[in-house]
C-alpha positions as a Python dict, from the first residue, in 0.01 Angstrom:
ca = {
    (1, 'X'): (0, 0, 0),
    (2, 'X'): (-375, 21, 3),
    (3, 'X'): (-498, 11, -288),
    (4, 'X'): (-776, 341, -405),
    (5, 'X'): (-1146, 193, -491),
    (6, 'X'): (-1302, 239, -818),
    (7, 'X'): (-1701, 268, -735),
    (8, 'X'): (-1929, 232, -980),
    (9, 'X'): (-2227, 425, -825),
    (10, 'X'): (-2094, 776, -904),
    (11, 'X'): (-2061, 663, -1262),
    (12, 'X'): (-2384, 502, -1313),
    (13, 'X'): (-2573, 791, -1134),
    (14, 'X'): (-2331, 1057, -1381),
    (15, 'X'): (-2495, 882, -1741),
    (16, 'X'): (-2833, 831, -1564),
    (17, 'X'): (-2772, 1205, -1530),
    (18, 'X'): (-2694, 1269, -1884),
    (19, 'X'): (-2967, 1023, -2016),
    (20, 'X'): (-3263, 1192, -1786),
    (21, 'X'): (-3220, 1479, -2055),
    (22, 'X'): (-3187, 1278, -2384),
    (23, 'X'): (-3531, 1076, -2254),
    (24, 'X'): (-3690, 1391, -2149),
    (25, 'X'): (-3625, 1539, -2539),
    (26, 'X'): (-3778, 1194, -2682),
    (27, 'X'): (-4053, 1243, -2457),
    (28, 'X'): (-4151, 1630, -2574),
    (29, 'X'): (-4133, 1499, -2938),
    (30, 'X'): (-4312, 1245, -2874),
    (31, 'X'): (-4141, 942, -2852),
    (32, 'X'): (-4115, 710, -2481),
    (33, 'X'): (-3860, 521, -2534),
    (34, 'X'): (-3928, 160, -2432),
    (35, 'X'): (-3709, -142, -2286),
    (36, 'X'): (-3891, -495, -2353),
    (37, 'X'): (-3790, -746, -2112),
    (38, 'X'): (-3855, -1170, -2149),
    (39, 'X'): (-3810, -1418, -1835),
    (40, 'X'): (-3865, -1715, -1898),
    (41, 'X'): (-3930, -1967, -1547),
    (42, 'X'): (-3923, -1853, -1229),
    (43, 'X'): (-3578, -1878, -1099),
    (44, 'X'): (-3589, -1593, -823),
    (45, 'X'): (-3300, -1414, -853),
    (46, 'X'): (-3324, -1396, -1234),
    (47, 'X'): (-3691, -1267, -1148),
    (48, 'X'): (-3522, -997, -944),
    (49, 'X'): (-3262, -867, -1197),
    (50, 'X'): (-3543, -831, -1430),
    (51, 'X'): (-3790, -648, -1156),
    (52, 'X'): (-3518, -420, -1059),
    (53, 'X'): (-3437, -335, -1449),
    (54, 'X'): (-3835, -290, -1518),
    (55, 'X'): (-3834, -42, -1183),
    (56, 'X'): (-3512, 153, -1346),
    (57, 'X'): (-3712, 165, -1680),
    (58, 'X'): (-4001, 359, -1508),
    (59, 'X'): (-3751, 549, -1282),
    (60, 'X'): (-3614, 722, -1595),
    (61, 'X'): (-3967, 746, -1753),
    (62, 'X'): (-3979, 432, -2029),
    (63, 'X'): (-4216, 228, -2079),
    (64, 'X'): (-4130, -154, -2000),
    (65, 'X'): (-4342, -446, -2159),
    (66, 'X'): (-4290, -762, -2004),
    (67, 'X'): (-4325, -1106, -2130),
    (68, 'X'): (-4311, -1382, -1836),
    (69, 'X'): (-4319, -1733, -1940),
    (70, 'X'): (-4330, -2015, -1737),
    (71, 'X'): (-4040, -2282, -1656),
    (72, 'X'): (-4205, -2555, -1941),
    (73, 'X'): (-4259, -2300, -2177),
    (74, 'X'): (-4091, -2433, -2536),
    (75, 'X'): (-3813, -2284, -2741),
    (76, 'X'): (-4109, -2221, -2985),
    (77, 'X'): (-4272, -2013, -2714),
    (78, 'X'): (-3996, -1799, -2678),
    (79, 'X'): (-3944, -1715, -3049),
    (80, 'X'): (-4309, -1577, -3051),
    (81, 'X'): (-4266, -1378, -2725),
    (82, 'X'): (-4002, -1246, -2920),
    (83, 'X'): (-4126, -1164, -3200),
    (84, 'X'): (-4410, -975, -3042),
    (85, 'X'): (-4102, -728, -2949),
    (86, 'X'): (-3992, -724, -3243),
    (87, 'X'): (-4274, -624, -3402),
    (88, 'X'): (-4400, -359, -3115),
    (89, 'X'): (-4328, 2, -3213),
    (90, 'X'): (-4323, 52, -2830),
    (91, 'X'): (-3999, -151, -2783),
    (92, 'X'): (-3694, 60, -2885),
    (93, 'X'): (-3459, -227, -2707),
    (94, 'X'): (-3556, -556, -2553),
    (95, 'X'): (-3416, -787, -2281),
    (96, 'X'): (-3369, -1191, -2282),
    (97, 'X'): (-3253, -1257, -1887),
    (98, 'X'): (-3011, -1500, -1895),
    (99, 'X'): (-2971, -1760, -1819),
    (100, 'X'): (-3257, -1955, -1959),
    (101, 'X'): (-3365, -2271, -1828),
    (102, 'X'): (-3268, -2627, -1952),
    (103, 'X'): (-3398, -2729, -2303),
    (104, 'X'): (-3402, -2342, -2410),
    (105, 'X'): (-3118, -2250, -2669),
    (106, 'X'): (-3037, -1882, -2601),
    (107, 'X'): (-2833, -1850, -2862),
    (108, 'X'): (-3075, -1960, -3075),
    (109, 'X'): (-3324, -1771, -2930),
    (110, 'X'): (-3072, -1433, -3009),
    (111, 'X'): (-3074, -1472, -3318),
    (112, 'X'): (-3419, -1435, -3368),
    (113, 'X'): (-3423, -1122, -3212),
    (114, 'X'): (-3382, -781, -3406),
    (115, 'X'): (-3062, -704, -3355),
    (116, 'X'): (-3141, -298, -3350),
    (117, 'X'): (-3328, -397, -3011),
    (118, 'X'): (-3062, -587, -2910),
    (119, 'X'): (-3001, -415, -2576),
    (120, 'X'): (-2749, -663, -2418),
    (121, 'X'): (-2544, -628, -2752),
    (122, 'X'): (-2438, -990, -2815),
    (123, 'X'): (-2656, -1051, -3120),
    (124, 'X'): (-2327, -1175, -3400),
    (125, 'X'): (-2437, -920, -3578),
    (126, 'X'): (-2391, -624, -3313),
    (127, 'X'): (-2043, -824, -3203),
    (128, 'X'): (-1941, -758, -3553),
    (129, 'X'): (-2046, -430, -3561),
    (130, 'X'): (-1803, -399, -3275),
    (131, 'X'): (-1518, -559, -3415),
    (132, 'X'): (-1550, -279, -3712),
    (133, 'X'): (-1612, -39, -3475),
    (134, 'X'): (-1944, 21, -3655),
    (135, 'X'): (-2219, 244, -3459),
    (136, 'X'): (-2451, -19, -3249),
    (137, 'X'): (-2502, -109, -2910),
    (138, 'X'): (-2235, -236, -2760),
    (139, 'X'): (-2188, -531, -2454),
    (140, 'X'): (-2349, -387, -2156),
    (141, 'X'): (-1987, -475, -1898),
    (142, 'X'): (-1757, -379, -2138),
    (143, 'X'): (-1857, -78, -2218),
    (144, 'X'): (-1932, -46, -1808),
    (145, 'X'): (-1587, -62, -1736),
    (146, 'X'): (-1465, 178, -2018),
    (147, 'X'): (-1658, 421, -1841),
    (148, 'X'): (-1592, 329, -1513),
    (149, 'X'): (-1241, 400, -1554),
    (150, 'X'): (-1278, 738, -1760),
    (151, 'X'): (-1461, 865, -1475),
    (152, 'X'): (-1177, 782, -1209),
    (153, 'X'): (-924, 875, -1457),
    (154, 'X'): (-735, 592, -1534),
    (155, 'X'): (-516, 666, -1832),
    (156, 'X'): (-586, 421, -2036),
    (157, 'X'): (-452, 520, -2394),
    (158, 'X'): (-134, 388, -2469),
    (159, 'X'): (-124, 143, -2168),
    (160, 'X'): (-73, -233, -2128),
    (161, 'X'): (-405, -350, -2068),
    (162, 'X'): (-478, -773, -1954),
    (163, 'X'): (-800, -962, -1994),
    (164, 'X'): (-772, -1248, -1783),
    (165, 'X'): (-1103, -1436, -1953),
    (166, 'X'): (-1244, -1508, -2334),
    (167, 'X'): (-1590, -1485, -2283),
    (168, 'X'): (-1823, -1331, -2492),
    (169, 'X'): (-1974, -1114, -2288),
    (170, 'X'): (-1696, -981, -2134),
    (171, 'X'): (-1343, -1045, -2247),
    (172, 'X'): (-1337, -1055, -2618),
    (173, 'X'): (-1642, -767, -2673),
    (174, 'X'): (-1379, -549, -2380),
    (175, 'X'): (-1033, -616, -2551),
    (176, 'X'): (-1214, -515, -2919),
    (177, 'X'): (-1382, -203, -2729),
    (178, 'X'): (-1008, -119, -2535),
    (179, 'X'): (-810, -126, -2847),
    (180, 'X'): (-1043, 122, -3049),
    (181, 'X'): (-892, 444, -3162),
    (182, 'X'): (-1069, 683, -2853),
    (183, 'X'): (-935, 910, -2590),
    (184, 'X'): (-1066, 654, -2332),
    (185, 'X'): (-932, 356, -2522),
    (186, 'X'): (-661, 300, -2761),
    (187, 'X'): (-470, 67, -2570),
    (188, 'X'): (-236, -254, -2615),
    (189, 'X'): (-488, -533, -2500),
    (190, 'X'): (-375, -864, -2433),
    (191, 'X'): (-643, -1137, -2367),
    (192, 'X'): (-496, -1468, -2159),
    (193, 'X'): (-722, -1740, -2017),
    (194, 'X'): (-685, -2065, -1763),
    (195, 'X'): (-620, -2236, -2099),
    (196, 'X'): (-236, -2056, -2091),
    (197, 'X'): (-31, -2225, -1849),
    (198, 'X'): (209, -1920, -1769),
    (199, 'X'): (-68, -1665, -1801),
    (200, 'X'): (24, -1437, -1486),
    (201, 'X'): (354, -1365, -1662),
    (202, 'X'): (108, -1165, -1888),
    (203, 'X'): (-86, -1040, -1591),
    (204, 'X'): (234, -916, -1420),
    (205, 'X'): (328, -681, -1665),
    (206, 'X'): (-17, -506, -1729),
    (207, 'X'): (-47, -174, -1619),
    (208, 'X'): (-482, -263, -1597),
    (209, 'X'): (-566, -588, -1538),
    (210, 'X'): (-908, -666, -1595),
    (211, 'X'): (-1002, -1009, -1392),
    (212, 'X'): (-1284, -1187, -1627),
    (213, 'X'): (-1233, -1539, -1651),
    (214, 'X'): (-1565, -1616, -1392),
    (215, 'X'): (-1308, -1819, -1156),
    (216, 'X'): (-1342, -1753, -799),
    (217, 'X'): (-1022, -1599, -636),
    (218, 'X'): (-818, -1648, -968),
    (219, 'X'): (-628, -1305, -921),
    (220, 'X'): (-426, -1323, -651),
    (221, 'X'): (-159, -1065, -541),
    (222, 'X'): (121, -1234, -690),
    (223, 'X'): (-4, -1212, -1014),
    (224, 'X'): (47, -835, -1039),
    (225, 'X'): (279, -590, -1082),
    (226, 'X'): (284, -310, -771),
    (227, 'X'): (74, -19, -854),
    (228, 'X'): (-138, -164, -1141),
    (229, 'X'): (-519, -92, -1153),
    (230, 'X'): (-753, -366, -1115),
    (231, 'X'): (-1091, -403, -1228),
    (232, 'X'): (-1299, -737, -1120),
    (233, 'X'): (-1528, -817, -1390),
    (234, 'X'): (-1590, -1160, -1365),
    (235, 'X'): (-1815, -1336, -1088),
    (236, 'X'): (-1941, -1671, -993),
    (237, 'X'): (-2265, -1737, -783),
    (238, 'X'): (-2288, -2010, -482),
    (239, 'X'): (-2666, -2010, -410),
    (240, 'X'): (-2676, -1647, -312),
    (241, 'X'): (-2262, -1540, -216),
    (242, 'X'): (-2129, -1352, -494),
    (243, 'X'): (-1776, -1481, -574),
    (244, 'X'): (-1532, -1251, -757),
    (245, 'X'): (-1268, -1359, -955),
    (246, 'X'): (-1024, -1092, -741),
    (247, 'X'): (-870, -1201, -409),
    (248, 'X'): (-962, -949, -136),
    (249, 'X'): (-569, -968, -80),
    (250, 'X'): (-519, -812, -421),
    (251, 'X'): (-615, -485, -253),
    (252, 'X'): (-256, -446, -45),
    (253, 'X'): (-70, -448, -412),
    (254, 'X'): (-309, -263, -636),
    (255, 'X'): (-309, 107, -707),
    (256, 'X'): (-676, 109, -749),
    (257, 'X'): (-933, -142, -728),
    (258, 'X'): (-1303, -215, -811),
    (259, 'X'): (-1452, -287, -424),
    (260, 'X'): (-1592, -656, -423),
    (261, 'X'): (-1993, -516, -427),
    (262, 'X'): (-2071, -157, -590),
    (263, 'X'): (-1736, -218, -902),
    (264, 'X'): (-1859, -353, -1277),
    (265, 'X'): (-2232, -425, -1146),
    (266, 'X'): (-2367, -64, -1184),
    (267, 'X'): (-2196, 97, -1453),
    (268, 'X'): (-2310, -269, -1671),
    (269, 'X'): (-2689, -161, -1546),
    (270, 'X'): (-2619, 219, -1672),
    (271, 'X'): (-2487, 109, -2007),
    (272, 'X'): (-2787, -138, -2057),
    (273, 'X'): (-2982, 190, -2062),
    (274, 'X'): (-2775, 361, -2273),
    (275, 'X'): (-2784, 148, -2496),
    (276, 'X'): (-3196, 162, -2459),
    (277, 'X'): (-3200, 564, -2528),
    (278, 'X'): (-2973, 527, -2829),
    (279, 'X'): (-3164, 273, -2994),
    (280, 'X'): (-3431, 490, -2987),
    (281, 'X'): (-3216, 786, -3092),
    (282, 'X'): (-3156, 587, -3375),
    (283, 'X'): (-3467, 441, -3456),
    (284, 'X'): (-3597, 853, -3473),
    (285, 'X'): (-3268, 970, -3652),
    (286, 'X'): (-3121, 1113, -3407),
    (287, 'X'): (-2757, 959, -3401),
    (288, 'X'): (-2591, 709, -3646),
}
């Protein structure tokens, strides 16, 4: 068995699609929408995720204020950068690049920021919002991979759906988003970590198994049942080679499959945007 791939490209390019219209309608009444973004050092490839998101901005026609600061700036620095968001009727959404360099608390540094810009989605009160399945943006990946298997149809209501990985970004925000009441969710989530010794027994009986513990090569063929649909969510970095959590091997047992470059990564850009146009939506009362 070879297992079918699950791009992301097609699905990021099919909401880019649908929000080219929503920004053009802001736009005619008036209204650019606008991502902030905040770097703070100059750690190169964090400088490049936040380049190509500025690029993506003006793509789609927003407007992208940038704060840069530099690698001794101060936790007190940051809180004023962000504040300046905050308080700029320009920014509908705004952007904190993890991660942030030694002696800055970026937790810390979320919480000062208004959670209706919130873009990532992981201020508490937005992860509450999501636990009461409250309108707000919701975490960029998680709501990636909703989408991503919508588009490929992937039945996913009703299923047996396992988060291998707690984190907050992925695996709790995905198994609260999975289990909502929705045609492309509603499922039985189960969320298992390295912290459970016999955790591929859970694995094994999933019919989705979402790999997002940030462990290279955790998922290995073994730990699935034949047929199931795979989706590699979580990745570690080595200087510049991208790890994923899902052995290549994987790909011989699997039904379908996320491919190692292309999967999660797009459709979590897409939904960062998304989340951009409806907070201005919002913010101009055009959705709850």
């Amino acid at each position: 068995m070879t297992a079918r791939l699950l791009p992301g490209a097609p699905v990021a390019e099919a909401v880019f699609g649908g929000l080219r219209a929503r920004i053009a309608a802001l736009v005619s009444a008036g209204h650019r929408p606008g991502l902030g973004t905040i770097l703070v050092g100059g750690d190169s490839a964090s400088g490049g995720y936040v380049s190509m998101k500025m690029a993506k901005a003006q793509e789609l026609g927003l407007s992208s204020p940038h704060r840069h600061l530099p690698d001794d700036a101060t936790q007190g620095d940051l809180v004023r950068a962000i504040g300046e968001l905050n308080d700029d009727p320009s920014v509908d959404a705004m952007l904190l690049q993890h991660p942030t360099p030694a002696g800055i608390d970026f937790e810390a540094a979320l919480l000062e920021m208004d959670p209706d810009k919130d873009v990532d989605g992981l201020h508490p009160l937005n992860m509450g919002r999501l636990a009461l399945g409250m309108p707000g943006p919701v975490p960029c990946t998680p709501a990636g991979i909703e989408a991503l298997l919508a588009h490929h149809g992937i039945p996913v209501a009703g299923q047996e759906v396992c988060v291998l990985g707690r984190g907050t970004t992925l695996g709790r925000p995905l198994a609260l988003l999975l289990a909502q009441k929705r045609p492309t969710a509603n499922a039985a989530v189960t969320v298992v970590h390295t912290g459970v010794p016999d955790w591929p027994v859970y694995t094994r009986r999933a019919k989705i198994v979402v790999a997002a513990a940030g462990v290279p090569g955790i998922l290995q063929p073994e730990h699935l049942t034949p047929g199931a649909v795979v989706v590699g969510g979580g990745v570690r970095y080595e200087g510049r080679r991208l790890l994923p959590d899902v052995d290549e091997a994987c790909n011989e047992v699997a039904g379908a499959i996320t491919p190692r470059v292309g999967g999660v990564g797009p459709t979590t850009v897409a939904m960062l945007f998304r989340n951009c146009v409806e907070a201005a939506e919002r913010r101009r009362g055009l959705r709850d």
